[in-house]
C-alpha positions in Angstrom: 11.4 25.0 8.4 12.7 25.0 5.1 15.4 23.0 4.9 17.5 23.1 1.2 18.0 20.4 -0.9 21.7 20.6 -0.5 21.6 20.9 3.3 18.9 18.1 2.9 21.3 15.6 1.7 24.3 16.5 3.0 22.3 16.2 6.4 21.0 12.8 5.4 24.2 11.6 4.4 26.1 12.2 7.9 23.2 10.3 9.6 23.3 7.5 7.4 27.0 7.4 8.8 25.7 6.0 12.0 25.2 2.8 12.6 22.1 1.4 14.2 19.2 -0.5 14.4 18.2 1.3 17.0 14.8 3.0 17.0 15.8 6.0 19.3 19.0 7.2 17.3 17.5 9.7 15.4 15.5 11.8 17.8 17.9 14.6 18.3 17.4 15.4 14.6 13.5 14.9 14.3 12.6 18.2 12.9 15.9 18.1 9.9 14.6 14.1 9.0 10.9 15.5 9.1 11.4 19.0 7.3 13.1 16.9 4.5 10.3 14.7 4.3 7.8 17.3 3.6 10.1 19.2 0.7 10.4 16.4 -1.0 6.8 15.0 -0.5 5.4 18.6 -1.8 7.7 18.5 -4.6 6.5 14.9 -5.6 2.5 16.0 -4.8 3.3 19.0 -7.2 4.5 16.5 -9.7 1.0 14.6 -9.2 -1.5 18.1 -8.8 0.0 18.9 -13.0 -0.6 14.9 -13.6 -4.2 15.0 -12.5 -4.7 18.8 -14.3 -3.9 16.7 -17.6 -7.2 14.8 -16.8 -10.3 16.3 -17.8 -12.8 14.4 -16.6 -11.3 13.2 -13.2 -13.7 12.4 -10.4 -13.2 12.2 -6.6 -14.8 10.4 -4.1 -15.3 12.9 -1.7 -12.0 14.0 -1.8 -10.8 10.3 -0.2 -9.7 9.1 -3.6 -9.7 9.4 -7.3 -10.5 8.0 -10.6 -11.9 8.4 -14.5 -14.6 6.8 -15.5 -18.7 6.1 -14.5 -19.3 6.4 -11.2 -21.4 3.3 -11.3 -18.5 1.2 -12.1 -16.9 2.6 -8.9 -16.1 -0.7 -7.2 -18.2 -1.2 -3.7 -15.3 -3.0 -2.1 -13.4 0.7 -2.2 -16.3 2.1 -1.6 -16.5 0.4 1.6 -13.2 0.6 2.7 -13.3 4.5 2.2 -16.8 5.4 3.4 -18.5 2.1 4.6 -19.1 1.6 8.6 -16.4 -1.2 8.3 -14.2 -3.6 6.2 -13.5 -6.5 8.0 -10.4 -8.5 6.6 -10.9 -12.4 6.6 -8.0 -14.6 5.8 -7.3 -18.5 6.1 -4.2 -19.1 3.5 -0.9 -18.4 4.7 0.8 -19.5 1.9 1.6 -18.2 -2.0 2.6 -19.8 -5.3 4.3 -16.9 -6.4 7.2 -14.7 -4.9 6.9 -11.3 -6.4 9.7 -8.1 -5.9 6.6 -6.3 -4.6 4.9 -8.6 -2.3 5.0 -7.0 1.6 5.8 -10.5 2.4 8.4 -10.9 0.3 11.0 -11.7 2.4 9.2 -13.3 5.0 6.7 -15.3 3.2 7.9 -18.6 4.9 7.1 -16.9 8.4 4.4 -15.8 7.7 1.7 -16.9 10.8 0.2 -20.1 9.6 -3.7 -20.5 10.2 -4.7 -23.5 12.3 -6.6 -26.3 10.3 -9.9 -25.5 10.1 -10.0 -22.0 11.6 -10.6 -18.4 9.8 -8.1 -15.2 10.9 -11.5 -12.8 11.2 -9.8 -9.2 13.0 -7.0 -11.1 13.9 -9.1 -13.4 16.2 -9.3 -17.0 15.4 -12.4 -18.9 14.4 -14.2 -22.0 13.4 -16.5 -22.2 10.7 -19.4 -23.1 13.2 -18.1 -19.5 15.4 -19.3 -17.4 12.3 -22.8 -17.8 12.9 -21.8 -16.6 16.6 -20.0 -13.8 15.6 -22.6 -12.3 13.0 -25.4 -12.9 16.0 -23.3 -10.4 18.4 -21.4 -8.2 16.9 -22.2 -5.4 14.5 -22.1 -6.5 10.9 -19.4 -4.6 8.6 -20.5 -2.8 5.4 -18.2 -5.0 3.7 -15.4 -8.3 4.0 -12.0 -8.4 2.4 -10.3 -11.8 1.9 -6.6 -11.0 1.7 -3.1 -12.4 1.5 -1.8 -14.8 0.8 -3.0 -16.6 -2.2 -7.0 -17.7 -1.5 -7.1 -19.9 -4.3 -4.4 -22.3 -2.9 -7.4 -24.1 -0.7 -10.1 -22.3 -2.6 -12.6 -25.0 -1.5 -12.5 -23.9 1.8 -13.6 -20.8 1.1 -16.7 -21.4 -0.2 -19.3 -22.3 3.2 -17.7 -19.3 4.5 -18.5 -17.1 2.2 -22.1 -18.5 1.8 -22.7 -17.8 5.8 -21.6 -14.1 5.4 -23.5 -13.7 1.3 -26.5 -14.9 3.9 -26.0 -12.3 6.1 -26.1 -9.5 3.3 -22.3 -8.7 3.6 -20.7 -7.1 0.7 -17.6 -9.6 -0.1 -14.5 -9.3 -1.9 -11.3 -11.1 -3.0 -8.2 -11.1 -4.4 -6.0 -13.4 -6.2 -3.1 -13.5 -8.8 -5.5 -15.6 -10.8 -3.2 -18.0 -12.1 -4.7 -21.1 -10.3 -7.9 -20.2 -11.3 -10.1 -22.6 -13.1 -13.8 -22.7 -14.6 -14.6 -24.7 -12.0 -13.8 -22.8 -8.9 -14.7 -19.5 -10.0 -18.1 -20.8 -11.1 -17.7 -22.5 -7.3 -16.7 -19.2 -5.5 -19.6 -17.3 -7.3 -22.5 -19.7 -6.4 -21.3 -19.4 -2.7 -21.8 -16.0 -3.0 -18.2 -13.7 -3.3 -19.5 -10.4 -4.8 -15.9 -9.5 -6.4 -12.6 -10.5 -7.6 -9.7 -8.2 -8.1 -7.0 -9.7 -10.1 -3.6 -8.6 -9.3 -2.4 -8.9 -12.7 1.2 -7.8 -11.9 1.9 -11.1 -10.3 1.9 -12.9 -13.4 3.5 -10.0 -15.5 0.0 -10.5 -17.5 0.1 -13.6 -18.0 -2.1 -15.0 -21.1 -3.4 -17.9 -18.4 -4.6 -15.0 -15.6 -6.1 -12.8 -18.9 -8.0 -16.1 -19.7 -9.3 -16.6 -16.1 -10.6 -12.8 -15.7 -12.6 -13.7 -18.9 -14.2 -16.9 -17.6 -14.6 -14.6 -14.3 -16.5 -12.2 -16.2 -19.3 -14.6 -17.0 -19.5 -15.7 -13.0 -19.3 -12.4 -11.4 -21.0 -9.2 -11.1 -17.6 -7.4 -10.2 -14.8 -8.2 -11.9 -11.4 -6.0 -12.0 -7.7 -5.1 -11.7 -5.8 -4.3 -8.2 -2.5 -4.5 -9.1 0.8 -2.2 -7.8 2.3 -0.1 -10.4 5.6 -0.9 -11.5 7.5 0.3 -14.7 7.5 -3.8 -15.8 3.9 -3.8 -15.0 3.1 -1.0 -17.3 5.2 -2.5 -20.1 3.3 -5.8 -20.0 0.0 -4.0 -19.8 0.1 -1.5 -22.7 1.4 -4.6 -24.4 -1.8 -6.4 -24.3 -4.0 -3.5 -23.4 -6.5 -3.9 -26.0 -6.8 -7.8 -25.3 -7.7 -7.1 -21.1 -10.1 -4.3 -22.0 -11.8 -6.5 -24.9 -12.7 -8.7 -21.4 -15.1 -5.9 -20.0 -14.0 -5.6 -16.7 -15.4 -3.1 -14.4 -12.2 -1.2 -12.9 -8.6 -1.2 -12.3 -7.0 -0.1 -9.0 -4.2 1.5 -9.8 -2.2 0.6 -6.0 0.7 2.8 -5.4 3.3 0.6 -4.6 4.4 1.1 -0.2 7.1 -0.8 0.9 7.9 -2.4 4.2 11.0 -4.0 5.5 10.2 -7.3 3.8 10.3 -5.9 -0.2 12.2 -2.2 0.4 15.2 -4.1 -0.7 14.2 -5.0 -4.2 14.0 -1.6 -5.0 17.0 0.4 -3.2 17.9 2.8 -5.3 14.8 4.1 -6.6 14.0 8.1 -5.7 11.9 7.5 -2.9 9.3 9.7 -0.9 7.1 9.7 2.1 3.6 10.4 2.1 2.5 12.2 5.3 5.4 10.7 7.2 3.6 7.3 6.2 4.2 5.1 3.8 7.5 5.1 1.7 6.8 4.6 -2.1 9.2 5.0 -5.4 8.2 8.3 -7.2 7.2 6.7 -9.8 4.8 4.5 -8.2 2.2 6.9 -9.0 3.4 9.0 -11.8 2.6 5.4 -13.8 -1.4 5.5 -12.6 -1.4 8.8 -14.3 0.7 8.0 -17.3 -2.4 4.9 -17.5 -5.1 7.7 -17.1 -4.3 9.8 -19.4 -4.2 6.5 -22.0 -7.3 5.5 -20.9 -9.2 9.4 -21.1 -7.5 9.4 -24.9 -9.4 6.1 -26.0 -12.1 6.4 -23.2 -12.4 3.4 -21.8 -15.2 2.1 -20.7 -13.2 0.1 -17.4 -12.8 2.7 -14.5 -9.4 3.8 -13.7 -9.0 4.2 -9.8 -5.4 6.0 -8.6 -5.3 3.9 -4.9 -2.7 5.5 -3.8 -1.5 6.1 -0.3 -3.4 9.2 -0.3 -6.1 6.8 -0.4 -4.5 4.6 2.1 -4.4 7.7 4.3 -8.3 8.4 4.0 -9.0 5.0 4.4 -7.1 4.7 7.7 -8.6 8.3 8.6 -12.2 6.4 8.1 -11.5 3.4 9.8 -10.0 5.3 13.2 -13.5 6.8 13.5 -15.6 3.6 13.3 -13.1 2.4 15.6 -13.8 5.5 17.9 -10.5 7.3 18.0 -9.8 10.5 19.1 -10.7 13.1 16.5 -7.7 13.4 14.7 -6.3 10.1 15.6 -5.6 7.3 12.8 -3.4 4.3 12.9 -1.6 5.4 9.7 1.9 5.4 9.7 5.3 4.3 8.9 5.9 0.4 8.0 9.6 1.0 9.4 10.1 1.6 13.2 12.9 4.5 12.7 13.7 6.9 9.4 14.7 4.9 6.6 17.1 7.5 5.6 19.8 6.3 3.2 15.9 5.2 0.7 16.0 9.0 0.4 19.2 9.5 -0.9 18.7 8.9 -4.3 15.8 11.3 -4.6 18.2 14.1 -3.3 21.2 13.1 -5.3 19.2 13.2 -8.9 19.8 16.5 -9.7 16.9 17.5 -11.7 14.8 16.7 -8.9 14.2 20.2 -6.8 12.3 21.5 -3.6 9.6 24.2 -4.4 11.0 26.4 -1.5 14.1 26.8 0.2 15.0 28.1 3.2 18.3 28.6 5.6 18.6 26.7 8.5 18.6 27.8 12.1 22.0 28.3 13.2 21.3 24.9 15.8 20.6 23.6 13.3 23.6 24.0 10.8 25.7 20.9 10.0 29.1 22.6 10.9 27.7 22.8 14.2 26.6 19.5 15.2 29.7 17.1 13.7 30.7 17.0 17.7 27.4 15.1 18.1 27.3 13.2 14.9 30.6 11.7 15.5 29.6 10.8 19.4 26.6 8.8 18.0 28.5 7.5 15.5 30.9 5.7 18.6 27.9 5.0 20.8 26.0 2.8 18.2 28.9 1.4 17.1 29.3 -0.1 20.2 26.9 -2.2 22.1 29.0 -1.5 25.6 29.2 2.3 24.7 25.2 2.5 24.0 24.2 1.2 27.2 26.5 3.5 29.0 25.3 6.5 26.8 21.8 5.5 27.9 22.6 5.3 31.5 23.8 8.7 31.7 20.9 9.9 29.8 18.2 8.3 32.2 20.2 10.0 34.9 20.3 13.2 33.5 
């Protein structure tokens, strides 16, 4: 199905008209929230195909991802992630000196599950230092470790016997950091003990000159040293500002992350034309249009740093790899939604802007018509406006 633009919306904006945080309110109109979905993904993808047709020289992996530049700069943390056996997370800080509009912890970063002293989150199972040596004597070593959120470098010290027992082992390592408690001291530190690569998420600090300082000292440290950052309009701004001053640094790559967001950060940017990518992850349009605005700078003045467009088409190869090391059904992958229902009013400003357009249009199914399911639209409207009234409704549904 089809669905128009203007049945789209006007369809969207009678659901938003019921109140609920329930997750079950919207299954009566799965196949109108899902057609819509898809028009306006496949209008947004076409968007992208005519981006990445501007780029002569762009490269895939495999068709999991793509980027411009030397394949040998390709960073082996991705490459892990997308083709490896495994890419085990690690994480022991649960805490940030930043708060940025993008962060999925945004509004939750003083919940966020603290770490016991002394213990490492490794697969979301908890550790002592003195379990690692246990754990890499059993279990199957992954092609490569991520050290993730929050902010590592808060009790960077710590890290640094960890990361020796698994640069022992032979495991690829990676981390990342918004660089702007990072010192000559540390980095030198963190490289001895063995960390492979750091990925600067340059965003954080808005490029900061302190955080384009510490990715120079990292330079002399590390053998991989890059960008992951999420694109944003103010991120570009403040890159292409001091463009020539990062890329004078030498650094290997720059993931270009297409910004997702989850119920902690979709606030800060309500408003934005939004899409869905394979009824997945929820990003503003212009997310990724911006990775491709970068690529076609950097093909212009070829650059020697690779260019990497991590988007969630990516995200969704990535999950696709990791469901078959985990040994899923064919077909099966744990990609999906960060919300538990449809988000549906994030989609209304993509449908109001009237130069945005669906490739192909259709009529609806007369069942499927507006006019003919108010009656039901108003009932739901009364039944999740009212606790009482829900649990009723419910009642008589599980008896039916």
């Amino acid at each position: 199905m089809k669905i128009s633009k203007k049945d789209a919306l006007e369809w969207f904006e009678a659901l938003c008209e019921i109140p609920s945080d329930y997750s079950d309110v919207f299954d009566e109109f799965d196949e109108i929230i899902k057609s819509t979905y898809r028009q306006i993904e496949r209008s947004v993808m076409a968007d992208i195909s005519d981006m990445q047709s501007k780029i002569k020289n762009l490269k895939t992996l495999g068709g999991r991802t793509y980027y411009l530049g030397d394949p040998e700069k390709f960073p082996p943390g991705c490459t892990s992630c997308l083709t490896g056996s495994g890419l085990g997370s690690v994480r022991k800080s649960h805490a940030c000196n930043l708060n940025c509009s993008f962060c999925y912890y945004y509004d939750s970063m003083d919940e966020v599950e603290k770490i016991p002293e002394g213990m490492w989150d490794i697969g979301d199972t908890l550790y002592e230092e003195e379990d690692v040596d246990l754990l890499l004597s059993i279990q199957k070593k992954p092609t490569g470790l991520a050290y993730v959120y929050l902010e590592p470098f808060m009790n960077i010290e710590s890290y640094f016997n960890v990361v020796e027992k698994f640069s022992n082992a032979g495991i690829y390592q990676h981390m990342y950091t918004n660089g702007t408690l990072c010192t000559e001291e540390n980095l030198k530190a963190l490289s001895e003990a063995g960390l492979d690569e750091l990925r600067f998420n340059l965003g954080a600090s808005n490029c900061s000159d302190k955080v384009i300082e510490a990715m120079r000292i990292a330079r002399k440290y590390f053998k991989w040293v890059g960008i992951e950052t999420p694109m944003t309009p103010e991120f570009y701004e403040a890159f292409i500002e001091k463009k020539d001053e990062i890329l004078a640094i030498g650094l290997d790559f720059m993931n270009c992350a297409e910004l997702h967001l989850g119920p902690d950060n979709m606030n800060n940017y309500m408003g934005e034309k939004m899409y869905s990518y394979r009824l997945g992850y929820i990003s503003p349009i212009w997310s990724r249009q911006i990775t491709y605005k970068i690529m076609e700078i950097a093909e212009k003045e070829n650059w020697v740093m690779l260019v990497h467009d991590c988007s969630n088409h990516t995200k969704f190869a990535r999950e696709l790899n990791r469901g078959k090391n985990q040994g899923l059904e064919f077909g099966e992958t744990n990609y999906k939604s960060e919300f538990d229902r449809p988000l549906l009013v994030a989609f209304l400003s993509t449908m109001r802007d009237e130069e945005f357009e669906f490739l192909e249009e259709g009529e609806l199914p007369e069942e499927y018509k507006l006019e003919n399911c108010r009656e039901k639209i108003e009932e739901l409207v009364e039944v999740y406006s009212n606790e009482d009234v829900y649990e009723e409704y419910i009642e008589d549904l599980d008896g039916e």
